[in-house]
Structure formats: C-alpha cells, structure tokens
Residue, then its C-alpha position, 0 to 999 in steps of 0.5 A: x506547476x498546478x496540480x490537483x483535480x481544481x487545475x487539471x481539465x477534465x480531458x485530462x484528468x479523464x485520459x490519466x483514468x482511462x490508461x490507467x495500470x492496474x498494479x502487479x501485486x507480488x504473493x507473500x512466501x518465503x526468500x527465493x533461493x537460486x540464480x535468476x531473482x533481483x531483491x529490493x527493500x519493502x517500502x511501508x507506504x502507499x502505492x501510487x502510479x505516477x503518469x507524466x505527460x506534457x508536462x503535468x503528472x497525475x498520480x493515482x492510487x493503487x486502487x485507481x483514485x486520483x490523488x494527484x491533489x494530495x502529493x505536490x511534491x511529485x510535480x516537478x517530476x514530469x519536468x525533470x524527466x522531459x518525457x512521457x512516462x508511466x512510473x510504479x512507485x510508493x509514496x513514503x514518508x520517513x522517520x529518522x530514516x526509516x518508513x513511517x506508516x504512522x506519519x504516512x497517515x497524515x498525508x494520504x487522506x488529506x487532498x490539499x495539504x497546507x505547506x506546513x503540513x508537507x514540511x511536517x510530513x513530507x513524501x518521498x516517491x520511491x519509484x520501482x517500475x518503468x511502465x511507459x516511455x513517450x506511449x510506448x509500454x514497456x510491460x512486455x519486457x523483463x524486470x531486468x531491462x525495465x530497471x536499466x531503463x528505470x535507473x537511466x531515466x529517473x535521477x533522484x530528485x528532492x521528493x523521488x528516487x530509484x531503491x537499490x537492488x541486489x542480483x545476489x544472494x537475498x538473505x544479505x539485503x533480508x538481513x539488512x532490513x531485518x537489523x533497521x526493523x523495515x518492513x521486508x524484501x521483495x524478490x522479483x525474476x530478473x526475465x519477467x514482464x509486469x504483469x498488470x493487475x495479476x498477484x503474480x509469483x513472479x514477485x515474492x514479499x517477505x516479510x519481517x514484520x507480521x502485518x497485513x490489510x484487513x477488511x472492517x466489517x463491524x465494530x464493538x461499542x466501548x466501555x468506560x471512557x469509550x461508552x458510546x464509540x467504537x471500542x474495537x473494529x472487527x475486521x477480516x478477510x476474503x477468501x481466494x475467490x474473493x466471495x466472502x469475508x470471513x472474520x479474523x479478529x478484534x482490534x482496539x489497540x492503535x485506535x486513537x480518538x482522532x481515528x475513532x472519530x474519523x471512522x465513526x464518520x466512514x463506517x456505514x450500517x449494514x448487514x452482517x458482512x462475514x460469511x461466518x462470524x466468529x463469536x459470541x461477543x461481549x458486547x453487540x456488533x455493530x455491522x458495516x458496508x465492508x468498504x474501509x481498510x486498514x493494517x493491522x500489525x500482530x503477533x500469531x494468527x494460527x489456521x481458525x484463530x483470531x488474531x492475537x495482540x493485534x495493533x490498528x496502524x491506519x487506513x489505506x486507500x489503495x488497497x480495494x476490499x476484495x483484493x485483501x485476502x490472508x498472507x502466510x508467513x514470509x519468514x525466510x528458514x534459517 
C-alpha cells in the first residue's frame, strides 16, 4: 500500500490536515488513589494520531505534522480495521523489550526510511484512545467506553496493539513499570471524554524516571576537542501562560557528534530568548530561535536552580515549544 506525501493526493493529505485532533495531554502528579481511575503504562515515544480512511492511513504528529512517509509499517492498518477511524497512539521502538527513546531517534527524523533501516529499528504503535469511527466522534464519551470499543476494534498486528489496563489499585502496574525501569504510568477517570488539545487532570502521568522536554534557547561553544561546536545546549521552559521562557540549565552530556552536527544545521541565531538568563557564563552564549525541542533526563531540579546532571536524550517533533513548561515530581508517597 503507498504511503508518504509523494503518494498521497493533495485532497487527501489536505482533509487528513484539516480534521486533524489535537492531543489531550495529561498533567504530571503523583498516583490517584480511590475508585473511578483505569492506569496504563507510560510509552517512551512519540505521539502520533493515526487517520484511516478509505483504505489509506495518514499519520500525524502531536504537534500537527504529517508524518505519514516516516512509519510505513503502520499501513496496513486501515485494511486490518476495514473502517474509518481516528486512532490515539505512540509510535515505540523497543530494546530488548523495553521502549527506547534512543533507537526512536533513528526513525523520527527520517522521511522515507530504507528497508534496512526499518528492520534495524522497527515501530511499534501502541494505540490508546478511539477517537473516531465511520465519521462518528467519539470524544464525548467516557474512557471507559471508548476502551471497550478501542479493544473490540483493533487486534494486534505485526506493528500495532492495544496496552493493558488495570481498574485496580495503580501502585500494582507502578510497581511494575518501576522493577522493568519504564518510563512511568498514567492514570486516566474511567467517566471522562477525550478532551482535545486541553492538559487535562483528567489524566495523571507519574513518572519514574526524571525526565521531561525542554526548549533550546541557545547553546555554549566547547573547548578542547569540541573548540568550535556546541559544547552545551542551554535549554528552558515556559511559563504557565506560555509568555516567557525561562532558563533552566546547561546540558553536554548525550550530546554526540552526529547530534551536534544535526543541530548546529537546525539552530537558527537570534535574540536572547529567555525572559531572564541565568548566569554569568563561561563561555559566550550563543542565542537561537527557540523552535528545537529536546528531552532532557536529570537528577534534581530544585525551585530556582538549574538542572543538575542532566543527560541530552534527543530531539521531538511532536511536542510544540510552547506547550513545554516545568513538571513537578510524579513520584507516588510511599
């Protein structure tokens, strides 16, 4: 079955943009307690929403980009379903069993990938949500019907399926994750719609792993063996009004050659982005349009610090710059 933008007619790929959903997004705190919440795993890839219709499947970021081109393996799902759907999902690649954001890297900023590049690091769909059925929106009803109807649906297939879910106590599928080292949990109200494009509390992630996007706002040159590229990407957050970016950090470690190539190419001069920088520096910043953004995994970020020992993990595309503002803590009391 074609894919990609080459294949697609632009009626097509233009009503795939236009009915576009944008992504509920869940706020981070720690595990729900009480009756009236279903938990599943947190899926350490990239957000996708998954349109089949007539046959074909577009896929679009969570940001709104078509990526349809960069995942074939998801094609053959419109003729596995045999209906028009709309479909949440993460696109995942694992390691050994486990979700790699590392090997992820490989595939996401790659448009037409080689088959020897998809049987290297192949995606995996891990489809969470029922959006749509034969132009029918489903997001009105409560989580707990549109899984029933998610599970009745989709079967899995050699690059998709439905996780499990748990209506019981959410410390058992937290524990869990936490003995394989994933990423985290989230909590969703059995009795809530799909609120579009709204960071809803509706839906909790907690998380094991301290970890979360971050905006690059500028970058510090290196020294000895790196004289001349970027030594360190200094990186930050909005605030909740999404009005100014404030700076939280440096951060060198992760970053490979290939990587600092890719983004000295991305990185585009400008103005001092952050509303109020944090310093003095070493070495001369070095601003950029605050349009790149990246995961960064650390130790401690305490209220007015910078971030200490924070690793570079990679690029998203589907997170928009300002929707990234600072997460608290996810960890559970115990």
């Amino acid at each position: 079955m074609p894919v990609g933008d080459r294949n697609f007619p632009p009626n097509v790929l233009a009503m795939a943009a236009a009915h576009f959903i944008a992504p509920m997004k869940a706020t981070s705190g720690p595990l729900p307690m009480g009756d009236g919440w279903a938990t599943e795993l947190k899926w350490d890839g990239m957000r996708i929403q998954i349109r089949c219709r007539e046959g074909r499947v577009t896929l679009t970021s969570g940001s709104g980009r078509d990526v349809t081109g960069s995942f074939p393996e998801l094609a053959g799902l419109a003729t596995e379903l045999g209906t028009d759907t709309v479909l949440d999902a993460e696109a995942v690649v694992f390691d050994r069993g486990r979700p790699s954001f590392s090997r992820l890297q490989n595939r996401i900023h790659v448009t037409s990938p080689t088959p020897l590049l998809i049987a290297a690091h192949p995606i995996v769909a891990i489809v969470f949500d029922l959006l749509e059925v034969d132009d029918r929106s489903l997001l009105e009803l409560p989580y707990r019907e549109r899984r029933r109807l998610l599970v009745d649906l989709v079967e899995p297939g050699p690059s998709w399926n439905v996780p499990v879910h748990s209506e019981d106590d959410p410390t058992v599928l937290f524990t869990f994750a936490e003995a394989r080292d994933l990423e985290g949990v989230v909590c969703k109200r059995l009795d809530s719609p799909y609120r579009a494009g709204i960071r809803s509390a509706d839906w909790v992630k907690v998380k094991i792993r301290k970890r979360q996007e971050f905006v690059v706002g500028g970058w510090l040159p290196g020294s000895g063996g790196l004289t001349g590229t970027i030594g360190s990407l200094l990186v930050g957050v909005y605030d909740t009004a999404a009005t100014e970016l404030q700076l939280a950090g440096a951060v060198g470690s992760g970053l490979d050659d290939v990587e600092r190539s890719h983004l000295t190419r991305l990185l585009v001069p400008g103005p001092c982005p952050f509303g109020a920088p944090i310093g003095p520096f070493d070495r001369d910043p070095q601003w950029v349009d605050p349009t790149i953004v990246v995961e960064v995994e650390y130790s401690i970020w305490a209220p007015g610090k910078s971030l200490w020992h924070p690793v570079y993990r990679g690029r998203r595309i589907d997170r928009e710059p300002t929707e990234v503002i600072r997460e608290e803590s996810g960890q559970p009391e115990r």
